[in-house]
C-alpha positions as CSV (number, residue, x, y, z in Angstrom):
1,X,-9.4,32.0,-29.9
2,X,-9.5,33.8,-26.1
3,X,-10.2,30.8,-23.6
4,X,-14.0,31.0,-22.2
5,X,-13.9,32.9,-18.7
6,X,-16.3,32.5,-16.2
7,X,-18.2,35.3,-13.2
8,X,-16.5,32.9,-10.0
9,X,-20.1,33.8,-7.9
10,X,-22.4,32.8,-11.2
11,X,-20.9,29.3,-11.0
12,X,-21.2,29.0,-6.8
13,X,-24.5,30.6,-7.0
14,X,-25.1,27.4,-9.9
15,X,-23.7,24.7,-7.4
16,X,-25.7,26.6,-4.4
17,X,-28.8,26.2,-6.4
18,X,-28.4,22.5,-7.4
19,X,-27.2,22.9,-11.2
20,X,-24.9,21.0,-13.4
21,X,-21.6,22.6,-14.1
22,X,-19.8,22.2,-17.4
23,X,-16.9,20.4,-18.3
24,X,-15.2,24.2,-19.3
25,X,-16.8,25.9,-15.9
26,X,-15.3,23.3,-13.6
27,X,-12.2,23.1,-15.8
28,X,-11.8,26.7,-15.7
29,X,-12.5,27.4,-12.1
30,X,-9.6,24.8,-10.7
31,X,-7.5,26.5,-13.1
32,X,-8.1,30.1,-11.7
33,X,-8.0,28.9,-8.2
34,X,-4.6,27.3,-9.0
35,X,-3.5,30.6,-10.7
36,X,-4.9,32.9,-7.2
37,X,-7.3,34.4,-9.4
38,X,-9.7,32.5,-6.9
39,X,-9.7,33.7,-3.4
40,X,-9.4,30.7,-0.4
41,X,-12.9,32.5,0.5
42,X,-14.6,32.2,-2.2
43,X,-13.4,28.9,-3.1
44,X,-14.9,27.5,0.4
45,X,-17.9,28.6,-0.4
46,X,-17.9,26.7,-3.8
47,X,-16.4,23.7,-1.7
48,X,-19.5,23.6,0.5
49,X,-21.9,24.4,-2.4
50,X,-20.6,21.1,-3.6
51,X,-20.5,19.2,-0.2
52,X,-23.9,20.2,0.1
53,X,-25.4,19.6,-2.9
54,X,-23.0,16.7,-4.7
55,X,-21.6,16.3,-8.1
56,X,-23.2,14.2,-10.5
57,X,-20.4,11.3,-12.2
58,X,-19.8,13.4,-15.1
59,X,-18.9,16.6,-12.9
60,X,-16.6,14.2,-10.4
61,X,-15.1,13.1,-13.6
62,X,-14.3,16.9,-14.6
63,X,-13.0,17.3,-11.4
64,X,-10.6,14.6,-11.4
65,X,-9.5,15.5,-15.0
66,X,-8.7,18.9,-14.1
67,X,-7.1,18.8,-11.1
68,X,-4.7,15.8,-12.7
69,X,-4.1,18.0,-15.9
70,X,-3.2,21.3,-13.2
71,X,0.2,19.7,-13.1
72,X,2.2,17.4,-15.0
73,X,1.7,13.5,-15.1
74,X,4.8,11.8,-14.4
75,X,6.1,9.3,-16.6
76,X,7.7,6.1,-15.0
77,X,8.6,3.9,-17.6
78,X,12.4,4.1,-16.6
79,X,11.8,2.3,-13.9
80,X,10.8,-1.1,-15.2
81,X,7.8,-3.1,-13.9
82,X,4.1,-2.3,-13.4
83,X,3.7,0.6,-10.9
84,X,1.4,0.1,-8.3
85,X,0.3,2.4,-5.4
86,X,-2.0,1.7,-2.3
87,X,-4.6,4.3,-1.1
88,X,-6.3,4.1,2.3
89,X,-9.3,6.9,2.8
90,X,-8.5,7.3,6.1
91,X,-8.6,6.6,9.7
92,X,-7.1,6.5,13.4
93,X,-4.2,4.5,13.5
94,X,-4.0,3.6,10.4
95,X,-0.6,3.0,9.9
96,X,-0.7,0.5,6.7
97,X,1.2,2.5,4.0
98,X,4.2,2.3,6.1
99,X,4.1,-1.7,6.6
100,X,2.7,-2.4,3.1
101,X,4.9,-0.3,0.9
102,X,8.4,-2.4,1.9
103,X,6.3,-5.5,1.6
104,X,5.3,-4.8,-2.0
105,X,8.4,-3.5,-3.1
106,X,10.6,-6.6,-1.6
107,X,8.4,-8.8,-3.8
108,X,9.6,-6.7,-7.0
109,X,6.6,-4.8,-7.4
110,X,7.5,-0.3,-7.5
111,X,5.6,1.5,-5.3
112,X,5.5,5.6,-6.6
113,X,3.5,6.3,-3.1
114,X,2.6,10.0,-3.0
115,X,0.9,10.7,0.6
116,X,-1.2,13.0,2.4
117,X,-0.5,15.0,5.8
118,X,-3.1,14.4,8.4
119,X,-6.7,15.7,7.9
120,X,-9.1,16.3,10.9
121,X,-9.0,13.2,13.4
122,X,-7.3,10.9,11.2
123,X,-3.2,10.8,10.8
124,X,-1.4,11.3,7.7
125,X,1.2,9.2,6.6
126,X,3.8,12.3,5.8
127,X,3.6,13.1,9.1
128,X,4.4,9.9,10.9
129,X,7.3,9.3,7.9
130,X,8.5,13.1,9.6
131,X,8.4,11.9,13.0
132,X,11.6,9.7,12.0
133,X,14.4,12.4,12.6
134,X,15.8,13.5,9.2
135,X,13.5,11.6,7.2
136,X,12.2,14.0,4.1
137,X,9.5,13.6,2.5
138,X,9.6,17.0,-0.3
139,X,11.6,15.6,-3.2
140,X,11.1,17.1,-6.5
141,X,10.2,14.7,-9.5
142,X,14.1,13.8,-11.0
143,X,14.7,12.5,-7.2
144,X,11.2,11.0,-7.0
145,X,12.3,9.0,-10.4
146,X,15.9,8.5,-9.2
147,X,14.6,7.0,-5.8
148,X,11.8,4.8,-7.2
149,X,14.4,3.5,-9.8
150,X,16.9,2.6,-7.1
151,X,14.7,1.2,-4.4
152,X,11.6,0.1,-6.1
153,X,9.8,2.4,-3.2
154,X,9.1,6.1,-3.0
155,X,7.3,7.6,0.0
156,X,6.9,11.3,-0.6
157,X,4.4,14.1,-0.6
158,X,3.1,16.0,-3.4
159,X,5.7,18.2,-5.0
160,X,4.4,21.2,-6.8
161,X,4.5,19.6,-9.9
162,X,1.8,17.2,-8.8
163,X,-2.3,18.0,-9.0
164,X,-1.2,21.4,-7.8
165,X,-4.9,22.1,-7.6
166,X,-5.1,19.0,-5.1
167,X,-2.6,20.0,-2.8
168,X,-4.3,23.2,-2.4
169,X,-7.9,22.3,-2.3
170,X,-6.8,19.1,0.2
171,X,-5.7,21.9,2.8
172,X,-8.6,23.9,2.4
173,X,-11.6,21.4,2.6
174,X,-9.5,20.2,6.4
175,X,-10.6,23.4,7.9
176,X,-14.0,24.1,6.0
177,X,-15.8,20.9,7.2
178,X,-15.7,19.5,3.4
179,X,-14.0,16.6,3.7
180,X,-17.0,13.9,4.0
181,X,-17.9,14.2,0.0
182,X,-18.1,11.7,-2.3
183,X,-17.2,13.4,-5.2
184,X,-14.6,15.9,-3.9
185,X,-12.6,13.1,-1.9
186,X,-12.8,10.7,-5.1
187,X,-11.3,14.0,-7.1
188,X,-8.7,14.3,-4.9
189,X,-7.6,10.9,-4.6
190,X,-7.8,9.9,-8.0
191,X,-6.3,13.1,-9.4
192,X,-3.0,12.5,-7.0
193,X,-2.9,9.0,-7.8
194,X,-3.0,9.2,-11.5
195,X,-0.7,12.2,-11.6
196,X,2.1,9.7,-10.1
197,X,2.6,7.4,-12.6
198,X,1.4,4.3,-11.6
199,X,-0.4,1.2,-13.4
200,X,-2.7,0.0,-11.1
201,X,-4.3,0.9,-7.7
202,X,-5.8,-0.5,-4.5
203,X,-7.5,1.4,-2.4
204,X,-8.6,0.7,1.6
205,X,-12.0,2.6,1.4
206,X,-13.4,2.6,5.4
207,X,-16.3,3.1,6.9
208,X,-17.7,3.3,10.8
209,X,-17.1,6.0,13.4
210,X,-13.2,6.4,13.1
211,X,-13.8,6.8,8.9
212,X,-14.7,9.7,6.7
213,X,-17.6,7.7,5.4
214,X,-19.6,6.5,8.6
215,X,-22.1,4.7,6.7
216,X,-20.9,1.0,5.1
217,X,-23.6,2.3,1.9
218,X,-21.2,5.5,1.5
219,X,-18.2,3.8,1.8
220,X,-19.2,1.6,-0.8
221,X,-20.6,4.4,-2.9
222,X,-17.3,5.7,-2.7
223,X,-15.4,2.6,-3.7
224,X,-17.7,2.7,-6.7
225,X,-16.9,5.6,-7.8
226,X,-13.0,5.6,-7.4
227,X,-12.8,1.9,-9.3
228,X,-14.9,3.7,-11.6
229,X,-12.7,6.3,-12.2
230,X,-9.5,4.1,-12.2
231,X,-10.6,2.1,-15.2
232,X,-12.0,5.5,-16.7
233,X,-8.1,6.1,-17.0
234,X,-7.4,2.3,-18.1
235,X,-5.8,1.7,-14.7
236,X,-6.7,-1.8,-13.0
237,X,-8.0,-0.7,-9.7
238,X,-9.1,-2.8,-7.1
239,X,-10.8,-1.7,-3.7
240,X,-12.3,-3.2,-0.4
241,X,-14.7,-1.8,2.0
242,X,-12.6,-2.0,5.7
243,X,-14.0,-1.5,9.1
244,X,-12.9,1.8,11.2
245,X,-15.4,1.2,14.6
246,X,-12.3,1.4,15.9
247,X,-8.8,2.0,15.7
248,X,-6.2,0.0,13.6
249,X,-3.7,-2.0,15.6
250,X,-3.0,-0.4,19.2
251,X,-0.9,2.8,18.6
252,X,-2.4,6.5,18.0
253,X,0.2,9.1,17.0
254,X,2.9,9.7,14.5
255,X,6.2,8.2,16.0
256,X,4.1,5.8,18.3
257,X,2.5,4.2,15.3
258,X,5.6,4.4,13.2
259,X,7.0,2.2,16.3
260,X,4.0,-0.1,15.8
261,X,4.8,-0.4,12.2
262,X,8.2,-1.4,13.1
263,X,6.4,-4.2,15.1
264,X,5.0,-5.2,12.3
265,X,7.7,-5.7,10.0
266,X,9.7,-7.8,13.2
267,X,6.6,-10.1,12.6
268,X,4.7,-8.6,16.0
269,X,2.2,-6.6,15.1
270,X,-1.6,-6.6,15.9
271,X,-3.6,-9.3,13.9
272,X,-6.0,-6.4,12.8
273,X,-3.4,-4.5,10.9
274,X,-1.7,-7.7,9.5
275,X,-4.5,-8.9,8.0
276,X,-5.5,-5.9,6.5
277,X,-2.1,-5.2,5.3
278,X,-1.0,-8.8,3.7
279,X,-4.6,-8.5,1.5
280,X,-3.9,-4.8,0.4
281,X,0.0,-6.1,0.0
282,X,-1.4,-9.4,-1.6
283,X,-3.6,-7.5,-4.3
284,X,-0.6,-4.8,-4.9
285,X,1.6,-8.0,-5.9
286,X,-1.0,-9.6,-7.9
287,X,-1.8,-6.3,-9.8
288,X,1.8,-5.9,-10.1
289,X,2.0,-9.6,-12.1
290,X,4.5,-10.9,-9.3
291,X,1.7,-13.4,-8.0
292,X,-1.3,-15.6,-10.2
293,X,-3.8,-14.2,-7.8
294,X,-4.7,-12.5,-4.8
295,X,-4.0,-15.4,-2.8
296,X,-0.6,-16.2,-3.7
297,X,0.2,-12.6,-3.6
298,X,-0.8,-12.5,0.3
299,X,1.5,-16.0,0.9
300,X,4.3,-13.9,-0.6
301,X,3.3,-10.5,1.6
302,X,4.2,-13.0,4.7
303,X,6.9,-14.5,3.4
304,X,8.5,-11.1,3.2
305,X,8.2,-9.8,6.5
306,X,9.3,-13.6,7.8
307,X,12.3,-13.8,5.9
308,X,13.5,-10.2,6.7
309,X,13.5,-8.9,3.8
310,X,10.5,-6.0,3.8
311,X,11.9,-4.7,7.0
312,X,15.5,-4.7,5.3
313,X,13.9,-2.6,2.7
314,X,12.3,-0.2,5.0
315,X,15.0,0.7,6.7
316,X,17.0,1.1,3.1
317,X,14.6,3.8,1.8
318,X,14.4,5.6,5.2
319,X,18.1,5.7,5.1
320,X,17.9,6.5,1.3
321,X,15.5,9.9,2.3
322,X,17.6,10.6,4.6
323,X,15.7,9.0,8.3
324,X,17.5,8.1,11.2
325,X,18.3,4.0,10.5
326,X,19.1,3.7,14.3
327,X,15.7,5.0,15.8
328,X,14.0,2.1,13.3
329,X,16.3,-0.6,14.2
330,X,16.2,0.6,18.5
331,X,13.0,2.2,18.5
332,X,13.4,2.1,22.2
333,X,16.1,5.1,21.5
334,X,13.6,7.4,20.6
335,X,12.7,10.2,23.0
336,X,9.4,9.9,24.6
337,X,6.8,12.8,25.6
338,X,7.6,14.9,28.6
339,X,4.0,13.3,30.3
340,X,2.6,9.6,30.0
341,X,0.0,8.5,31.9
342,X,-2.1,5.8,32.3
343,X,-6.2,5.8,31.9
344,X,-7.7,3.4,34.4
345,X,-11.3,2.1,33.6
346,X,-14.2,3.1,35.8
347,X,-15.7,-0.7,35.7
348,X,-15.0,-4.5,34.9
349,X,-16.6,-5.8,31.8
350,X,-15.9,-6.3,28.2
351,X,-14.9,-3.4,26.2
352,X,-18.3,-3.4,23.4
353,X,-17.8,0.0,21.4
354,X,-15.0,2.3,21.2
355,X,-15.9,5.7,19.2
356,X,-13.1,6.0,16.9
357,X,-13.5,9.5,16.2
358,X,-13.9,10.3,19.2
359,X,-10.6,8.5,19.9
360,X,-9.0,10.6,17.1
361,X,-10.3,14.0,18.4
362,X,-8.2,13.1,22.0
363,X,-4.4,12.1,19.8
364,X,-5.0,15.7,18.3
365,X,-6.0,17.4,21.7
366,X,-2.7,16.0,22.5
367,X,-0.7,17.5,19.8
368,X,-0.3,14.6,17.3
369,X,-3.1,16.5,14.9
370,X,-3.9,19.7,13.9
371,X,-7.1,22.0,14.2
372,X,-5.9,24.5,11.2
373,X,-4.0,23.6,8.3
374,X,-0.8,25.8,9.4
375,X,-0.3,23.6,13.0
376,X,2.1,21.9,13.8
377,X,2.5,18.2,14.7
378,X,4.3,16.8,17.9
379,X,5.9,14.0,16.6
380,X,6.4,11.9,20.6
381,X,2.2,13.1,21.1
382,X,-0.3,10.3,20.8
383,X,-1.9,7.2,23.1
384,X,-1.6,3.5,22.8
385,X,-4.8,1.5,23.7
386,X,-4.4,-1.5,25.9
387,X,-7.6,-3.0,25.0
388,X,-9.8,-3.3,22.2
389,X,-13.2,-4.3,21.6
390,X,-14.1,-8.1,22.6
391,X,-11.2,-7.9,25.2
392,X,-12.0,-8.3,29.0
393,X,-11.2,-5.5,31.4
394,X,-11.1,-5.4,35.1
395,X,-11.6,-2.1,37.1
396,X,-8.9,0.1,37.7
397,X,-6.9,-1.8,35.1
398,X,-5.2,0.1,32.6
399,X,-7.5,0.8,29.0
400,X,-4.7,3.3,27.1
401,X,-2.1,5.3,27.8
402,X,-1.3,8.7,26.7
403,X,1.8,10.4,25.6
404,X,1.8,14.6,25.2
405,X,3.8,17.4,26.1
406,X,0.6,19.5,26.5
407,X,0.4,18.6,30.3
408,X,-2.6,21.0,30.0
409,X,-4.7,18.4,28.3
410,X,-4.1,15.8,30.3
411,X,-7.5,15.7,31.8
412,X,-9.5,16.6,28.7
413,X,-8.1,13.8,27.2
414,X,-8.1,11.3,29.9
415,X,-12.1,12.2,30.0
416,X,-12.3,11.3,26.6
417,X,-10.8,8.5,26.8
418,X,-12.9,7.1,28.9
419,X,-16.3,8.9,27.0
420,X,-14.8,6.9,23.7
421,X,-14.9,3.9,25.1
422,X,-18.2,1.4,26.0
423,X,-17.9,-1.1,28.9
424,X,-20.8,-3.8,29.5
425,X,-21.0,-6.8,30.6
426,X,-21.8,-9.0,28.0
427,X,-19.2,-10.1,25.4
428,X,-19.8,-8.6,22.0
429,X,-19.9,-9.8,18.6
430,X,-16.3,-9.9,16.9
431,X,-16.2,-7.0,14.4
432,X,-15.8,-7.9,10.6
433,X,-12.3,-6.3,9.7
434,X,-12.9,-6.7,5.9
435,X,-16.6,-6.8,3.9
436,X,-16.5,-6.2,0.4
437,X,-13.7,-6.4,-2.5
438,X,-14.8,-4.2,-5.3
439,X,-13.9,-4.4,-8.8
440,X,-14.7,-3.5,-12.6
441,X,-17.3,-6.1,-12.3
442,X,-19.0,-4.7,-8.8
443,X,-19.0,-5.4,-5.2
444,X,-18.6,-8.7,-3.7
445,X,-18.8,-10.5,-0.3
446,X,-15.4,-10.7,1.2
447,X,-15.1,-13.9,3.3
448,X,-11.7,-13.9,3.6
């Protein structure tokens, strides 16, 4: 029996007007697009049909089933252990795969992590693992396996055999304003995370300026449905709702952030990040059945970096993919951007707001993001913030500090700097890094 075909401008026109697709439509469409029997054009258009007028669960399910089944699943069970994999939706500075990952897998739990590249004002994890020379990140699946098997760790990028559809469509919604939906991000995610192998999840969902999701009711919305979608699939998946009003930790940039994650392992990094990264670490281990609970999972996420031993195994799977071991243990070695200069604040007062976005926007005017899916990345390009929000300033004293070798921008991105980031007088409210943990069972309160 000939498979059902479909008109490709019948079932945008369908989206366009507000109408359910089918199981077969939406099934059939990712596969044409995969097959370029779908043109990047006319697939935007769908894209925004759906950004525009949402997918109901059903349709997000489709998605996620047919952009897993575009390529093959991969099959772990060689590598013994329950595999479990960490997702973070995305924000500036968010440098937490590359801290948690050796953690986890230290404490005996595999980590298959399959990563994005950088998408709008937020960084990608692939490209700050590229800004450590020689490190590759495009394996194909035997040397996924082989590298899992023999470190317990795999930090790579999707290879072709991998939600194909994803990889494509993951490009595509960067440079058509697509990216803030609901249903297409959960696709995506879900449809890379499943395709890897693992047996459990837990995903960093963030809201606030510096998060796709600005609204705390979307990000939970989203955490909904990706849990929901997780245990669709009969993989235990656990997320919580994190706070992105402003950057994570203090660096902004691929190797500068990689540097701070370094930081982090030496048992100096930002109280922001660690927190954040020994609870996702904690649940990873817990899901993994190394730890009784959450709690004793996060007691053996700091034991790990204190003994050594996660930053022993960071630098043994940057050394297994083929990174530069000496730039990780003298990160001081590395060479730094042609221009840094320092922003000086305009006034004395407490720093109240920083736009996080905003503060994205300026590390890609730099050169550490890109504005179309073919740019480039400059690996040295970034800022480091000297102050966050609650923290006293004094005028003229120094708020960030930028790094680029676009001395062009210099100015554009000292102004906003300085445009990102609030000043007043009276101390604010600390900012709750961490609100809800939800589950199977729904959303909770997170008190910590």
């Amino acid at each position: 029996m000939p498979e059902q075909s479909y008109n490709v401008v019948t079932l945008i026109r369908k989206k366009r007007d507000g109408k359910t697709l089918s199981e077969s439509e939406i099934s059939w469409l990712i596969r044409a697009y995969t097959d370029d029997k779908v043109p990047d054009y006319q697939m935007s258009s769908f894209l925004m049909a759906c950004y525009l007028n949402g997918l109901n669960t059903e349709e997000a399910a489709y998605l996620t089933r047919s952009m897993l089944h575009s390529g093959i699943v991969v099959d772990l069970s060689d590598t013994e252990g329950l595999k479990v994999d960490k997702h973070s939706t995305g924000g500036v500075g968010d440098k937490l795969s590359l801290i948690l990952a050796p953690i986890v897998a230290s404490c005996g739990v595999p980590v298959p992590m399959i990563s994005g590249r950088g998408l709008g004002h937020t960084g990608g994890t692939l490209d700050k693992l590229e800004s450590i020379p020689g490190f590759t990140v495009d394996v194909d699946l035997e040397r996924y396996k082989e590298i899992l098997k023999k470190q317990n760790l795999v930090l790579v990028g999707q290879t072709e055999e991998i939600a194909p559809a994803d990889k494509r469509l993951y490009a595509l919604r960067d440079v058509t304003a697509t990216v803030e939906s609901i249903p297409l991000i959960a696709g995506s995610i879900m449809s890379k995370k499943l395709a890897e192998g693992i047996d459990a999840l837990v995903l960093d969902v963030k809201f606030g300026s510096g998060a796709f999701m600005k609204k705390h009711e979307d990000a939970a919305e989203l955490a909904k449905t990706l849990v929901g979608i997780g245990e669709e699939f009969g993989k235990q998946t656990i997320a919580y709702l994190t706070n992105m009003e402003q950057p994570l930790g203090y660096a902004v940039g691929n190797w500068l952030e990689v540097k701070e994650s370094i930081e982090c392992l030496n048992g100096e990094g930002p109280e922001d990040v660690m927190e954040i990264t020994h609870l996702l670490a904690g649940t990873m281990i817990y899901l993994g059945k190394r730890a009784d609970s959450v709690e004793e999972g996060i007691k053996m996420s700091r034991i790990a970096v204190e003994d050594g031993s996660a930053l022993n195994k960071w630098i043994d799977i940057v050394e297994e993919q083929g990174g530069d071991i000496n730039v990780v243990k003298d990160p001081a070695s590395y060479p730094e951007a042609d221009v840094i200069e320092d922003v000086k604040s305009e006034r004395s007062g407490y720093v109240t707001e920083m736009d996080a976005f905003a503060l994205g926007m300026v590390s890609v005017e730099l050169g550490a993001g890109r504005k179309a899916k073919e740019d480039n990345v400059d690996p040295r390009a970034g800022f480091v913030l000297k102050k966050k929000i609650g923290d006293k300033i004094e005028k003229g004293e120094t708020i960030a500090t930028l790094h680029t070798n676009k001395k062009e921008m210099l100015d554009t991105a000292k102004k906003g700097i300085v445009e990102a980031i609030t000043i007043r007088d009276i101390e604010p409210k600390p900012l709750r890094r961490i609100t809800h943990r939800v589950d199977m069972d729904g959303i909770h309160d997170y008190d910590g």
